[in-house]
C-alpha positions in Angstrom: -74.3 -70.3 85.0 -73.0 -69.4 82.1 -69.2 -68.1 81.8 -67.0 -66.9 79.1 -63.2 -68.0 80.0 -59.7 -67.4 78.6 -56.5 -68.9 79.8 -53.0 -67.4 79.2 -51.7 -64.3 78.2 -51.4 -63.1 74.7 -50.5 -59.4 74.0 -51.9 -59.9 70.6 -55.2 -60.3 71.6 -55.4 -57.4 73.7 -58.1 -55.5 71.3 -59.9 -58.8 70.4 -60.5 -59.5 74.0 -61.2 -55.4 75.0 -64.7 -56.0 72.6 -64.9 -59.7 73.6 -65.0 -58.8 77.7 -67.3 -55.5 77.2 -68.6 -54.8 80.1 -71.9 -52.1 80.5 -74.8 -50.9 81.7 -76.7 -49.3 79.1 -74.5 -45.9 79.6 -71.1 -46.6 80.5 -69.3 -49.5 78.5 -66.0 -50.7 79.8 -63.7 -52.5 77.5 -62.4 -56.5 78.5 -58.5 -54.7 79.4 -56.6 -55.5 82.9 -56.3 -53.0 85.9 -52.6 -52.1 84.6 -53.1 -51.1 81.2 -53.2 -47.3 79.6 -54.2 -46.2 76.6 -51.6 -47.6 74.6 -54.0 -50.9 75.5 -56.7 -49.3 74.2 -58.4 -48.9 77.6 -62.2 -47.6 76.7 -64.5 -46.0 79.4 -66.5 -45.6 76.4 -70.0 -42.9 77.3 -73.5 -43.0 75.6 -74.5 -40.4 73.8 -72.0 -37.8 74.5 -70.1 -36.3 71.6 -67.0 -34.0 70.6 -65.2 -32.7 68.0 -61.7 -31.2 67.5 -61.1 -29.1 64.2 -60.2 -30.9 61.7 -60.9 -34.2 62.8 -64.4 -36.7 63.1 -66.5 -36.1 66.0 -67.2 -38.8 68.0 -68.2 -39.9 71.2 -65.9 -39.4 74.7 -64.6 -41.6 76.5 -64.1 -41.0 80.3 -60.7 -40.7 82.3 -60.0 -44.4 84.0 -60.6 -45.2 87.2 -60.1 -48.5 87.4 -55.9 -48.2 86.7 -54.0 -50.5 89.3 -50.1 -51.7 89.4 -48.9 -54.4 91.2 -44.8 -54.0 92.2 -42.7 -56.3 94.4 -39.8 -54.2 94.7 -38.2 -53.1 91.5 -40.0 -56.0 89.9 -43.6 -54.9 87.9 -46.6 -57.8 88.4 -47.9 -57.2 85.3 -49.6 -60.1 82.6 -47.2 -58.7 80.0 -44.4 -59.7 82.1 -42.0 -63.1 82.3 -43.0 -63.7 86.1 -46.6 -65.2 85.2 -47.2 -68.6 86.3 -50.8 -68.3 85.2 -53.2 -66.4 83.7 -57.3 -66.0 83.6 -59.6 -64.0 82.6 -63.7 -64.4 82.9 -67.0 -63.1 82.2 -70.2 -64.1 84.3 -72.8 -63.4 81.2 -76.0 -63.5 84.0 -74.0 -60.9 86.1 -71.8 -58.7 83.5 -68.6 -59.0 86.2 -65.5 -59.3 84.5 -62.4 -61.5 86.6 -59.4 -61.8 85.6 -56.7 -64.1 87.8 -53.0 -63.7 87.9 -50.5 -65.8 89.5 -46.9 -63.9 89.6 -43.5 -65.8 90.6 -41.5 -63.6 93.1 -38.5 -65.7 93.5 -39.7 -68.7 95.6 -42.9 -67.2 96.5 -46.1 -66.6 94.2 -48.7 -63.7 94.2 -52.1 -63.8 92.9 -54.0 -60.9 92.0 -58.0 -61.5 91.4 -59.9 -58.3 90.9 -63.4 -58.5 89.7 -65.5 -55.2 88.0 -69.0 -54.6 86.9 -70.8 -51.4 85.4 -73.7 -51.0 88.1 -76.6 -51.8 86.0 -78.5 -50.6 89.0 -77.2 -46.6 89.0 -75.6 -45.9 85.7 -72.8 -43.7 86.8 -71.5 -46.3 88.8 -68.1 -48.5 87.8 -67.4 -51.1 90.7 -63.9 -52.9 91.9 -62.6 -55.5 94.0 -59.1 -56.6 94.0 -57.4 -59.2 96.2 -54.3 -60.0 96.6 -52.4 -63.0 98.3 -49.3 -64.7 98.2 -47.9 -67.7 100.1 -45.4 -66.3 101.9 -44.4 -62.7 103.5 -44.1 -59.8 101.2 -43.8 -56.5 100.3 -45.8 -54.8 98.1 -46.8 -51.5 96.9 -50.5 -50.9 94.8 -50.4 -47.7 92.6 -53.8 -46.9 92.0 -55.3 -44.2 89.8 -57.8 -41.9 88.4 -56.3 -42.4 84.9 -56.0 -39.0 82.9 -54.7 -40.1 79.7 -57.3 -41.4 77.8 -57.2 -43.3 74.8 -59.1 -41.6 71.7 -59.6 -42.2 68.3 -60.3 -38.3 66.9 -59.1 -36.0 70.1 -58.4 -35.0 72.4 -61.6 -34.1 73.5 -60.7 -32.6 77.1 -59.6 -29.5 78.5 -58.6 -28.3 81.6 -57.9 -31.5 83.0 -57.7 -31.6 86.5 -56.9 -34.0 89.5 -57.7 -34.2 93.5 -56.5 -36.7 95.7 -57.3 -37.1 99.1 -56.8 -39.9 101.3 -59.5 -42.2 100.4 -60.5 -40.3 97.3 -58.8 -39.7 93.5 -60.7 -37.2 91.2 -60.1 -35.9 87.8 -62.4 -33.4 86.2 -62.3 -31.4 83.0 -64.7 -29.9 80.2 -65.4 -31.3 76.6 -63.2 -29.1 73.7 -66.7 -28.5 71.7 -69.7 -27.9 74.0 -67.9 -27.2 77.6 -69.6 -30.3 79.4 -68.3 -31.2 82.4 -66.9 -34.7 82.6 -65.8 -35.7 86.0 -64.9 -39.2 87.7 -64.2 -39.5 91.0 -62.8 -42.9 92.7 -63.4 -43.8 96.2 -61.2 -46.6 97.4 -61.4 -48.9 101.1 -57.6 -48.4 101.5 -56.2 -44.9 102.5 -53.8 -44.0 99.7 -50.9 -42.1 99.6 -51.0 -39.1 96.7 -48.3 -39.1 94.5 -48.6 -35.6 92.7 -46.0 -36.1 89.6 -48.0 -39.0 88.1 -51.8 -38.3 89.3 -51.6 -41.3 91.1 -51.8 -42.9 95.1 -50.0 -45.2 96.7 -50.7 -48.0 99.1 -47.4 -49.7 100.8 -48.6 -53.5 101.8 -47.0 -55.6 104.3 -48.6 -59.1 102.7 -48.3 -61.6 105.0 -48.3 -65.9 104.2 -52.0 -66.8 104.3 -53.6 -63.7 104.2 -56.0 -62.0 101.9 -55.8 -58.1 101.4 -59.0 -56.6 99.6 -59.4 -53.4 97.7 -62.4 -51.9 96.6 -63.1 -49.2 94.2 -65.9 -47.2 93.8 -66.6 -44.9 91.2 -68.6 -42.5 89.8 -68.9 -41.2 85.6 -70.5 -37.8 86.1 -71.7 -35.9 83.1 -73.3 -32.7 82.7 -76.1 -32.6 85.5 -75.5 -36.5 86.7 -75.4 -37.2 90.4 -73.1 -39.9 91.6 -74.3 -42.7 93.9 -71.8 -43.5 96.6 -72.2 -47.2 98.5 -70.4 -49.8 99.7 -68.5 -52.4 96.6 -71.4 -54.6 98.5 -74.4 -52.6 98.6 -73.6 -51.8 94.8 -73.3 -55.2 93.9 -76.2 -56.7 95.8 -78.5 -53.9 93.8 -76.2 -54.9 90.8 -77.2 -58.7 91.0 -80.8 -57.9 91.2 -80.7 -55.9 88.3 -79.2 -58.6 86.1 -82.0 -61.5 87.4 -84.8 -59.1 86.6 -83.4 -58.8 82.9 -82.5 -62.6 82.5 -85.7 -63.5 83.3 -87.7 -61.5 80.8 -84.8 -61.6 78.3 -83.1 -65.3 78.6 -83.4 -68.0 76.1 -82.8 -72.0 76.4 -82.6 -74.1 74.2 -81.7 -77.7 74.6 -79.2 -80.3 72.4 -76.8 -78.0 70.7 -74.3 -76.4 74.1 -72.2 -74.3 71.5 -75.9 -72.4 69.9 -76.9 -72.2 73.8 -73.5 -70.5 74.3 -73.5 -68.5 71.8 -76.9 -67.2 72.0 -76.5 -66.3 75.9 -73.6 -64.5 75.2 -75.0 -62.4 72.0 -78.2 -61.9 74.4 -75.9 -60.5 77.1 -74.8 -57.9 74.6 -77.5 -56.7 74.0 -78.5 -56.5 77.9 -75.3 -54.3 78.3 -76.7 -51.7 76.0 -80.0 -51.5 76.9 -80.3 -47.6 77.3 -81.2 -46.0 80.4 -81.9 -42.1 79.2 -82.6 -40.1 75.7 -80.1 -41.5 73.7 -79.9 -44.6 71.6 -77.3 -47.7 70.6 -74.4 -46.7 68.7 -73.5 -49.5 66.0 -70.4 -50.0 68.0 -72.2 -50.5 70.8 -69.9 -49.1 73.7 -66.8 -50.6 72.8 -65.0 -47.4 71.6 -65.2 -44.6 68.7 -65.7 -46.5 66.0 -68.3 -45.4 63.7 -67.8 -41.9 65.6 -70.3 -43.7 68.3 -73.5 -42.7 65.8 -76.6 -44.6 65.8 -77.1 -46.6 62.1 -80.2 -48.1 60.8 -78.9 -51.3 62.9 -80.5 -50.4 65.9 -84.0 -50.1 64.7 -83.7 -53.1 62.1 -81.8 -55.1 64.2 -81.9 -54.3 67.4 -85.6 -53.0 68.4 -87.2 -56.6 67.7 -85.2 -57.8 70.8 -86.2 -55.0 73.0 -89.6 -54.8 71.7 -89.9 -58.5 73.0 -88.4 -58.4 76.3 -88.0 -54.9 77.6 -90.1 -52.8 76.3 -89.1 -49.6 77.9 -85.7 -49.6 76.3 -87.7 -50.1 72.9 -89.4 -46.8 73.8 -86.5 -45.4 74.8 -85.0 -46.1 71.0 -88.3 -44.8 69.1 -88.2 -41.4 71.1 -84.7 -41.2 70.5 -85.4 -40.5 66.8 -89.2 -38.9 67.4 -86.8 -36.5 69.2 -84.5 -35.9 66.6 -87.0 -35.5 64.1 -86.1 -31.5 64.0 -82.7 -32.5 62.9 -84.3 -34.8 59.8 -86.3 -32.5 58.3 -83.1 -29.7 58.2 -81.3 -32.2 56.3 -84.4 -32.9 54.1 -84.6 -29.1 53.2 -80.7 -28.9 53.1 -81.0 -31.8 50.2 -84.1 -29.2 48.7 -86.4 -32.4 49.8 -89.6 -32.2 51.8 -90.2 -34.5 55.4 -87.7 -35.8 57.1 -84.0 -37.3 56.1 -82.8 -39.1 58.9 -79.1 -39.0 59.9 -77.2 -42.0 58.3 -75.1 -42.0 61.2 -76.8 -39.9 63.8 -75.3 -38.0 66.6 -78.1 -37.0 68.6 -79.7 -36.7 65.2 -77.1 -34.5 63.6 -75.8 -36.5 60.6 -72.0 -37.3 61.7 -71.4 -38.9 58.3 -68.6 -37.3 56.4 -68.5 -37.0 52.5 -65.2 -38.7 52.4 -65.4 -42.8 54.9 -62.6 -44.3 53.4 -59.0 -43.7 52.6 -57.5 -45.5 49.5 -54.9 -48.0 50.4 -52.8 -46.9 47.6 -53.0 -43.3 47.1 -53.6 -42.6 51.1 -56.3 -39.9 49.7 -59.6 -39.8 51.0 -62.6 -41.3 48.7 -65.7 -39.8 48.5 -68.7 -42.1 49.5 -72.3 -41.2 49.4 -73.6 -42.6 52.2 -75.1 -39.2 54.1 -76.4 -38.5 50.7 -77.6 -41.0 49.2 -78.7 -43.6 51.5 -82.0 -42.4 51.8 -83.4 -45.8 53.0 -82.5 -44.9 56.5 -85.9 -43.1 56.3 -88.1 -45.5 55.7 -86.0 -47.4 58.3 -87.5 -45.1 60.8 -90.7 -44.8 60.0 -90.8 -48.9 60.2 -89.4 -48.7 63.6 -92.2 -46.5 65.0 -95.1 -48.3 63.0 -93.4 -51.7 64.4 -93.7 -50.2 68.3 -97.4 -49.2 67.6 -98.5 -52.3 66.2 -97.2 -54.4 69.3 -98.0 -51.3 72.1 -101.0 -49.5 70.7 -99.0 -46.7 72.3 -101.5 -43.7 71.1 -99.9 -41.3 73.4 -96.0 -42.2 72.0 -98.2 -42.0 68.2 -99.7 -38.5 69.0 -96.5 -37.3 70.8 -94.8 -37.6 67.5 -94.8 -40.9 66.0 -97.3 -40.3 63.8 -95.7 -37.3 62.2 -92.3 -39.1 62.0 -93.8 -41.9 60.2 -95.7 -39.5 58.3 -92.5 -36.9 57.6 -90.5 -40.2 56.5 -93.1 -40.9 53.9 -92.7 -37.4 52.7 -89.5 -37.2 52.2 -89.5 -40.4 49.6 -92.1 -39.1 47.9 -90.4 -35.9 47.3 -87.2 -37.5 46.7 -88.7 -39.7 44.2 -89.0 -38.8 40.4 -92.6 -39.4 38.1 -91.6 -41.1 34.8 -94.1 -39.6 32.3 -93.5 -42.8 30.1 -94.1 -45.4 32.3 -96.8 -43.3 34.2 -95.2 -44.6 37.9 -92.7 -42.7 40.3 -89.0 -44.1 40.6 -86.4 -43.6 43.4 -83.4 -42.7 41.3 -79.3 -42.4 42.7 -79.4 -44.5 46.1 -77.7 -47.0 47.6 -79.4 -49.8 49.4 -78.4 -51.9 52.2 -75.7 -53.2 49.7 -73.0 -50.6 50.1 -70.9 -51.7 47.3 -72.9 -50.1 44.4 -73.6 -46.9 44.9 -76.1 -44.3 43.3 -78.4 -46.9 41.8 -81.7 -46.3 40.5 -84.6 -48.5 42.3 -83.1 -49.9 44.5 -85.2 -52.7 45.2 -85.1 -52.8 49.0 -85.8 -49.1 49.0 -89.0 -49.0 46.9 -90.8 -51.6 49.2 -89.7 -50.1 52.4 -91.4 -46.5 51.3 -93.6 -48.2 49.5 -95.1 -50.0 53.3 -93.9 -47.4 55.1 -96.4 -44.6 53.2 -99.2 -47.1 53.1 -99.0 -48.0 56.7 -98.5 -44.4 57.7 -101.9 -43.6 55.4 -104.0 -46.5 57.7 -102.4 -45.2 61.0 -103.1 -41.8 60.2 -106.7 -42.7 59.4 -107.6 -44.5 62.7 -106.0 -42.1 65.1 -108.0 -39.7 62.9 -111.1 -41.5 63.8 -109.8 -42.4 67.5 -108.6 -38.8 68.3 -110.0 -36.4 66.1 -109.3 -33.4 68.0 -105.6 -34.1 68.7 -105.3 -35.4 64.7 -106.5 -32.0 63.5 -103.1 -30.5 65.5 -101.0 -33.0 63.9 -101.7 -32.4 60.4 -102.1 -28.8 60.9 -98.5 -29.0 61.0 -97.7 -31.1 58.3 -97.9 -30.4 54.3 -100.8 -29.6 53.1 -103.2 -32.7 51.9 -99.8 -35.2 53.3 -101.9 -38.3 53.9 -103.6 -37.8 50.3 -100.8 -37.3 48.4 -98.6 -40.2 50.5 -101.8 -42.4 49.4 -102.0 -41.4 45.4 -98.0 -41.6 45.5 -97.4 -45.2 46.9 -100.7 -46.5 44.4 -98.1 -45.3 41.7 -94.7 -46.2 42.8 -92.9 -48.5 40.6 -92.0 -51.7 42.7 -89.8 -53.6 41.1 -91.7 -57.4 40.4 -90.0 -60.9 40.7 -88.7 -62.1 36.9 -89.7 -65.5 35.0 -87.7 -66.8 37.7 -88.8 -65.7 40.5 -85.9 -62.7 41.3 -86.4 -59.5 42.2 -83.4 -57.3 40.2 -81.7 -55.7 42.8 -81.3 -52.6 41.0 -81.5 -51.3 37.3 -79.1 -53.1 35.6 -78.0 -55.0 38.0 -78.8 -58.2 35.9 -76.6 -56.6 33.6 -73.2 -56.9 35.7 -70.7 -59.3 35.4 -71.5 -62.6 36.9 -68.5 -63.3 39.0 -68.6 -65.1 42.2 -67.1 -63.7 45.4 -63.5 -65.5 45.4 -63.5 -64.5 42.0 -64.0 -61.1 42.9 -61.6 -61.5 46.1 -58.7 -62.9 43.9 -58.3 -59.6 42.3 -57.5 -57.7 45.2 -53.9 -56.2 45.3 -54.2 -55.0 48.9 -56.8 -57.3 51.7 -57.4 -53.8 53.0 -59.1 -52.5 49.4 -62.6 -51.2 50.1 -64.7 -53.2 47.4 -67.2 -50.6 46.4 -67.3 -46.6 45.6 -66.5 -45.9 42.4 -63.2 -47.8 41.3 -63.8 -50.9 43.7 -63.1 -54.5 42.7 -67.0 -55.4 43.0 -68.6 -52.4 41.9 -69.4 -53.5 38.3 -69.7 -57.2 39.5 -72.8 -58.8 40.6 -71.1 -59.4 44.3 -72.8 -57.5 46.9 -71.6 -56.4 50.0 -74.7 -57.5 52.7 -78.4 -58.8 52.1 -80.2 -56.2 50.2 -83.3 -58.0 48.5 -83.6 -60.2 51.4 -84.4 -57.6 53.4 -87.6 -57.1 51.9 -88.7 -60.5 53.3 -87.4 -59.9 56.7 -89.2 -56.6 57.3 -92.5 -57.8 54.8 -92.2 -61.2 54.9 -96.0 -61.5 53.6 -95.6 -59.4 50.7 -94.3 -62.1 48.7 -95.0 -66.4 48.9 -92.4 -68.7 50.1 -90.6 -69.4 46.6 -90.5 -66.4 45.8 -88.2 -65.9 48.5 -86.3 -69.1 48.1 -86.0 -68.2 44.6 -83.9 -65.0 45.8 -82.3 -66.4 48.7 -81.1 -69.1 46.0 -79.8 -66.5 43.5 -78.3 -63.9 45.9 -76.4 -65.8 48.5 -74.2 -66.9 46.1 -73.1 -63.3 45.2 -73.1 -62.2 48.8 -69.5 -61.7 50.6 -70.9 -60.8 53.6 -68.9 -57.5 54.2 -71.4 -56.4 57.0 -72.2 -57.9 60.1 -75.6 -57.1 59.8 -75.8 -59.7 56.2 -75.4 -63.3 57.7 -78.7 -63.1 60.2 -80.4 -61.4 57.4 -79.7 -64.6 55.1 -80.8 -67.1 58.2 -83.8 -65.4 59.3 -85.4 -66.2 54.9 -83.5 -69.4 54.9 -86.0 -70.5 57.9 -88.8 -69.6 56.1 -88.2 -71.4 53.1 -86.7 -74.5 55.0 -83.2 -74.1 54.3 -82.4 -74.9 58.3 -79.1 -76.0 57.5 -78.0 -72.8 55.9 -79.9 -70.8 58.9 -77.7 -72.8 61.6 -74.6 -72.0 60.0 -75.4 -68.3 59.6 -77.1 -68.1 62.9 -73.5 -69.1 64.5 -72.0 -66.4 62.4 -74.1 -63.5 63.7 -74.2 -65.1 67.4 -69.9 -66.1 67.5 -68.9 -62.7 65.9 -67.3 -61.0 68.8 -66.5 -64.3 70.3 -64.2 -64.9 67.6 -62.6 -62.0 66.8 -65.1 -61.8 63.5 -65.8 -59.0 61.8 -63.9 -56.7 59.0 -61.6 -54.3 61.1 -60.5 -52.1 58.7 -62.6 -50.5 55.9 -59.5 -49.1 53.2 -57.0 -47.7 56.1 -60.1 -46.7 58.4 -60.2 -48.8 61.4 -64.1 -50.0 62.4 -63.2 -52.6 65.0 -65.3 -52.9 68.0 -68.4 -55.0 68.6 -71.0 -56.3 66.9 -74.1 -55.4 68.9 -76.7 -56.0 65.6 -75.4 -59.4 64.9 -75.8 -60.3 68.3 -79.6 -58.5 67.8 -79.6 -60.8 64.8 -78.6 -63.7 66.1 -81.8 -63.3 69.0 -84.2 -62.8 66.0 -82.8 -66.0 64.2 -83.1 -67.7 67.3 -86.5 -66.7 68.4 -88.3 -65.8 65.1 -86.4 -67.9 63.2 -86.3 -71.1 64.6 -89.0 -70.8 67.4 -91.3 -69.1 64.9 -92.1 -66.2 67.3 -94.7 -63.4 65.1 -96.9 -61.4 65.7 -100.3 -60.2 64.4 -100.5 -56.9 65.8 -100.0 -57.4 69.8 -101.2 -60.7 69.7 -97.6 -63.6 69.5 -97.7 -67.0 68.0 -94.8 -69.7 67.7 -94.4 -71.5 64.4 -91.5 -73.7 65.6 -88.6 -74.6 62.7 -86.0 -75.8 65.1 -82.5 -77.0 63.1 -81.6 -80.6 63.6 -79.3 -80.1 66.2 -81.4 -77.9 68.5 -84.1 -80.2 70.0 -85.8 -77.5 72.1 -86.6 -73.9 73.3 -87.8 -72.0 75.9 -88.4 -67.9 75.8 -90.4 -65.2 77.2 -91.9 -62.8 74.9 -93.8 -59.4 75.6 -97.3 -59.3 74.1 -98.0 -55.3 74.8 -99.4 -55.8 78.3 -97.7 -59.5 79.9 -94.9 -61.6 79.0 -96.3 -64.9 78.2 -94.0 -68.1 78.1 -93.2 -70.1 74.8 -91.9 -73.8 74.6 -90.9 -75.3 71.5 -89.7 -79.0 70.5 -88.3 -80.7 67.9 -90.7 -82.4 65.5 -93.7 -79.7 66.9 -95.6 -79.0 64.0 -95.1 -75.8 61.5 
């Protein structure tokens, strides 16, 4: 077993622990808050895929009415965490059965109460939210329970419902409405073991209690997220959680990870892993970069989730890796619009994609001392996202051999992504090469940039794998081929082929460096605290246009090193030493997405010291409240679901040596010091074989 535990009560960690007690089940994510908080708590029934805007304001994804809202009152007196009468306080999280516990013991004059309710997100029906509270006291009392269907929900950017509505029966509490912006109909419906008594002037019930010394009363709560054309599942709290528990074994087996010597990795890897087994999606959406702890981000899907996040799945549940490449096959329709919008050819993804419209605003951040919005290029000019894509879908072939996913789509994505950098791109008549001018790479702090580094390589690979996939299906499926590139530009494949021979890929210097950018050797060589000592406000946003690192050499994330990560055979081992050596230095780590990036190349090039340190980073970050919250006066809190992605790639890649050649897995075991073993499953396209790994094994 394996459970996370907090003792005491501390109202000002009540948003740290909502992201570090996430609850889910791939569709519904339910933030770590207690049965009597509102919205003011930042209660999140937070909903997949599922988006709304209000005039004037960011659209963003909905979060549903509560249904899970419970006050304890001994007479006048409120039993409530926040309160004075707490004699203890608990909370837990069982990471091989996502149920969240929390414990309260209350002093009512001589007697005490305690309060246990338990919850999990049915990862077995995925409208399903599941409750049981008891409550006991050692000697006679009485108590009332108000119990709720909360309406008022907490949003970043609403509100976002209208024509709220409430039912109450005597078992039942239901409140339904319709989204502002596309009318759908949200309901969630409660069904409790306790009849209740309707109070109509606060949309709440009632339940009087006569507790008496000894005795146990039990509540449970069932409910039911409907959206649209869902169904809701009705069953017992124990019929639910017996199909619950079964769910949870299944994914721990394919998905777990031990390792032996080193409790706090162990700990921390389990927990990042059962992140990422809360968002495995279960319909046609994919992982926002928040995950499902809340708005953040406007609940849009980032380049994280197919970088960061589609290795894991890819290993270990590979129909939730499907699940994220169809996601953007589908939106492919979207991608090309945006493409012609820019007066560019094949597809331009969504930087932050809402169902694959681009949710990205021209204006992210708010300047802490003017208060005025900042214009940021990100939708425009982070073209990269592309070739991100495209990776994605040529990364889930080459470990399926999925030719029905391929010519359902895939290979026109990859092939569309391709396009669209080579259109983008600009032939220098001097130097004879095409260039990919005014960008901004994974390194958000410098913005339109010209060759980007990181950018160049990943169209570069993207257009010559898509030229060598579109050449066997060709061969395989010549028929079905002909349809594909019927659609497409004309002569596509040959021009993506004569394009990447002449792209200009920017080549390591006398000492071994790849320049990030054009001029970026040029910028002043500052370190990070230098660069940090000059802020007037910690809430400054570094980069844009009058940012404190902008004309430095400190960069926001890993941007060079991502090359190696992705194409870790295009260059030799000191080569990528040499870089890790030069850029980690200049690196502040703004992103959560930078320190796995760093760990994964220090493993390569034997720097297993520096891979521990940043593994623990990426693994602890929502453990420890980690993590920037604020970006200038925009908040961005929530959890890290990438680093915990991260942390499973430095954990299994990285230090067991998991790779593959095509479908076929091998281990190359570089285990740090203070991990002495390793045990994992990995998915080789048609089984899951079983890997162990020791210290001392050989590389």
């Amino acid at each position: 077993m394996k459970i996370l535990t907090d003792s005491g009560f501390d109202n000002s960690k009540i948003v740290e622990f909502g992201n570090k007690y996430l609850t889910g089940n791939g569709y519904l994510g339910c933030r770590g808050t207690l049965d009597e908080f509102k919205k003011t708590e930042c209660v999140g029934i937070n909903v997949a895929g599922v988006y709304d805007g209000v005039a004037g304001k960011w659209r963003e994804n909905i979060n549903a009415f509560n249904p899970l809202y419970l006050a304890l009152f001994c007479g006048e007196s409120a039993l409530d965490a926040r309160g004075e009468n707490v004699l203890s306080h608990e909370v837990s999280l069982d990471l091989y059965s996502g149920i969240f516990t929390r414990k309260t013991v209350f002093g009512v004059g001589e007697a005490e109460v305690t309060l246990i309710s338990s919850r999990f997100l049915s990862s077995a029906h995925r409208t399903q939210i599941c409750s049981r509270t008891c409550i006991s006291a050692n000697a006679d009392l009485q108590l009332l329970l108000k119990v709720a269907v909360d309406p008022d929900v907490w949003e970043l950017n609403g509100p976002h419902y209208k024509g709220v509505n409430c039912e109450c029966g005597e078992n039942f509490m239901r409140v339904s409405a319709r989204t502002q912006e596309a009318d759908i109909p949200v309901s969630v419906e409660c069904r409790y073991s306790t009849p209740i008594n309707a109070v109509s002037s606060d949309f709440s019930g009632e339940i009087n209690l006569s507790l008496y010394a000894g005795e146990t009363f039990t509540l449970d709560r069932v409910a039911n997220v409907v959206v649209g054309g869902d169904s809701p599942v009705w069953q017992s709290y124990d019929e639910a959680l017996g199909e619950h528990l079964a769910a949870w074994r299944a994914m721990w087996d394919k998905c777990g990870v031990e390792t032996e010597g080193d409790e706090r990795a162990d700990f921390a890897l389990a927990y990042s892993i059962y992140h990422l087994l809360i968002l495995a999606p279960k319909g046609e959406y994919s992982i926002a970069a928040r995950g499902l702890s809340g708005q953040t981000y406007k609940g849009a899907v980032f380049w994280d989730t197919e970088i960061f996040m589609l290795p894991f799945y890819l290993a270990t549940l590979p129909e939730c890796a499907k699940n994220l490449v169809e996601y953007r096959i589908k939106t492919l329709p979207e991608a090309v619009k945006k493409a012609e919008h820019y007066g560019y050819g094949g597809a331009f993804y969504a930087w932050e994609s809402q169902n694959g419209a681009d949710a990205c605003t021209d204006f992210n951040v708010t300047d802490v001392f003017t208060h005025r919005p900042v214009r940021t290029y990100f939708k425009d000019k982070q073209v990269h996202i592309s070739a991100d894509v495209a990776y994605a879908v040529l990364l889930y072939y080459s470990r399926t051999g999925d030719d029905e996913l391929m010519l359902g789509g895939g290979l026109e994505t990859v092939l569309m992504c391709a396009e669209f950098g080579r259109t983008y791109s600009y032939y220098n008549h001097i130097k004879k090469r095409y260039e990919i001018l005014d960008v901004i790479g994974p390194d958000e702090y410098h913005e339109r940039v010209n060759n980007n580094a990181f950018t160049n390589y990943a169209f570069y690979k993207i257009a010559t794998e898509g030229v060598a996939c579109a050449e066997r299906l060709k061969n395989k499926f010549p028929r079905e081929y002909a349809a594909i590139i019927a659609r497409l530009p004309e002569n596509i494949v040959e021009n993506l082929r004569g394009w990447a021979e002449k792209l200009y890929l920017p080549a390591p210097n006398k000492d071994g460096v790849i320049e990030q950018f054009d001029g970026y050797f040029s910028l002043e060589d500052i370190s990070v605290d230098g660069v940090r000592a000059r802020l007037v406000n910690p809430r400054e946003y570094w980069g844009g246009s009058g940012g404190v690192a902008t004309a430095t050499r400190v960069i926001k994330q890993a941007d060079v090193i991502m090359i190696f990560n992705l194409f870790p055979d295009l260059f030799p081992l000191g080569i990528q030493r040499a870089n890790y050596e030069f850029y980690e230095k200049y690196t502040e780590h703004g992103s959560s997405l930078s320190r796995c990036s760093y760990a994964l190349t220090a493993c390569r090039t034997g720097k297993s010291a520096g891979a521990y340190a940043d593994f623990l980073s990426s693994a602890e970050i929502d453990l420890n409240g980690g993590g920037k919250q604020w970006a200038g006066e925009v908040y961005i809190g929530g959890t890290h679901p990438a680093a915990s992605g991260g942390a499973w790639l430095t954990a299994v890649t990285g230090f067991g040596g998991l790779s593959f050649e095509g479908s076929v897995p091998k281990v190359s075991p570089r285990l740090p010091e203070n991990i002495k073993g390793m045990r994992f499953k990995a998915y080789d396209g048609k089984n899951y074989r079983d890997f162990s790994v020791t210290q001392g094994e050989k590389k």
